[in-house]
C-alpha positions as CSV (number, residue, x, y, z in Angstrom):
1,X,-57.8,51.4,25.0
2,X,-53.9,52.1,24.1
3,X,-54.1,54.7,27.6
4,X,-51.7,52.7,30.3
5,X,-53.5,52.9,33.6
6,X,-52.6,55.5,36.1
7,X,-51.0,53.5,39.0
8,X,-50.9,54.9,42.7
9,X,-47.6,55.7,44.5
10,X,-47.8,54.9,47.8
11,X,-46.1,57.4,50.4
12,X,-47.1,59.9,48.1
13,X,-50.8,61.0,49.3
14,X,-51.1,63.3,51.9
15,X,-53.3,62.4,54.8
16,X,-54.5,65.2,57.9
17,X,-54.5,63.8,61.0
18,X,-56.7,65.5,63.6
19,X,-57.4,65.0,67.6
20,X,-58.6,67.6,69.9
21,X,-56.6,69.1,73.3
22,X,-58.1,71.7,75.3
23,X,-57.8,75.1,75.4
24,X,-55.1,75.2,78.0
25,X,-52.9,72.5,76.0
26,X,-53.1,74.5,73.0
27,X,-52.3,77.5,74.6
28,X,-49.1,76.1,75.8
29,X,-47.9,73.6,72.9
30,X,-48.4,77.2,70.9
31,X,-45.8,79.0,73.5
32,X,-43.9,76.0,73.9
33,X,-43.2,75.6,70.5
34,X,-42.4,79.1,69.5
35,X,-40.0,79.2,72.1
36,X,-38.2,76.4,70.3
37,X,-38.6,78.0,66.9
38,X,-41.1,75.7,65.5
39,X,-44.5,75.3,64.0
40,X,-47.3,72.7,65.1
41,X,-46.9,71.1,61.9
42,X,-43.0,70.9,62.3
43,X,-43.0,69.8,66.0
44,X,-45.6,66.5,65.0
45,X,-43.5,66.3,61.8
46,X,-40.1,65.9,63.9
47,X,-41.7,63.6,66.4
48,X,-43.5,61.5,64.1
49,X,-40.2,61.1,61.9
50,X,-38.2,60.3,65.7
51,X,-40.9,57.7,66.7
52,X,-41.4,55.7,63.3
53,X,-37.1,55.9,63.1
54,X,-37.0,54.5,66.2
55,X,-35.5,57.2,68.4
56,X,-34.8,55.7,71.7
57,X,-35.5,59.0,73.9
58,X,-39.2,58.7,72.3
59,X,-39.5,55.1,72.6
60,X,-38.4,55.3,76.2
61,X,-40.9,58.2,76.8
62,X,-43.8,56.0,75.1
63,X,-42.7,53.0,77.4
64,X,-43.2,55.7,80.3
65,X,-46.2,56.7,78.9
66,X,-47.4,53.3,78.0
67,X,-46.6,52.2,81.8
68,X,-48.3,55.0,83.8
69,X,-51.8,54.8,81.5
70,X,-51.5,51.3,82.3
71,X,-51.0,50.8,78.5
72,X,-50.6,46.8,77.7
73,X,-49.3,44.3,80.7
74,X,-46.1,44.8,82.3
75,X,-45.1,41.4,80.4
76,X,-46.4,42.7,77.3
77,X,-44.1,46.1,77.2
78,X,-41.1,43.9,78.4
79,X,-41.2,41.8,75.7
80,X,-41.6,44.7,73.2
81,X,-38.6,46.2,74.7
82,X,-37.0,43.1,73.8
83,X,-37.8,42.3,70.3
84,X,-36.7,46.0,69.3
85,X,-33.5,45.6,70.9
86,X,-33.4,42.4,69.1
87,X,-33.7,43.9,65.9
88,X,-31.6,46.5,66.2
89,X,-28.8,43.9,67.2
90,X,-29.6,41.4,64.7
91,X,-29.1,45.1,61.9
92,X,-26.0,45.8,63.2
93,X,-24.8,41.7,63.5
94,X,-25.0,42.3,59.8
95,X,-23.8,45.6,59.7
96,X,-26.7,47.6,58.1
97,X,-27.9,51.0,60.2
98,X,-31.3,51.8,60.0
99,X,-30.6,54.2,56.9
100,X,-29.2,51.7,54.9
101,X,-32.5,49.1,55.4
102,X,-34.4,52.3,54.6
103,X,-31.7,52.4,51.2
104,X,-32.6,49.0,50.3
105,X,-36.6,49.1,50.5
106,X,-36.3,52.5,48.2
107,X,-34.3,50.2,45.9
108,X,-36.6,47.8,45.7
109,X,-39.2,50.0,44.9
110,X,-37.9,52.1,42.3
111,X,-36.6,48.6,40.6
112,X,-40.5,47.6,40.3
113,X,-41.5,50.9,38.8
């Protein structure tokens, strides 16, 4: 009864994620990557860390991306482009880069540990 329940840390659990590409695809990621010094895991590391940071060059490419699958109306990806850049201006109206939100949310959490 005294035993303090074990609580979940989120961001801590590891999770796979898995999707198939054909022979070919593999085949050249693998050469493409080792030509660039990395692993598979440490190229969808990197771009995964660029895309949920925000990184403009991979947002622009998943706008591209987005507009030649005919992903979402026109309208729709216009006014996506718009709200980000709204938030990024409305950050830096107050002075705070990206890092430093990030900063703040880490604080907040440690404070309710």
């Amino acid at each position: 009864m005294g035993d303090k329940p074990e609580y979940h840390k989120y961001g801590e659990d590891q999770k796979k994620i898995t999707f198939a590409i054909t022979d070919k695809q593999h085949a050249d990621l693998r050469i493409r990557i080792h030509y660039d010094g990395l692993s598979q895991v440490k190229f969808f590391q990197a771009f995964l860390q660029g895309y949920l940071e925000g990184n403009q060059l991979i947002l622009e490419y998943i706008d591209q991306y987005k507009e030649k699958n005919e992903i979402h109306s026109r309208e729709k990806r216009r006014r996506a482009r718009k709200l980000n850049k709204g938030g990024e201006a409305k950050l830096s109206d107050f002075g705070f880069s990206a890092q430093e939100v990030q900063d703040i949310f880490d604080t907040i959490e440690g404070d309710q540990e």
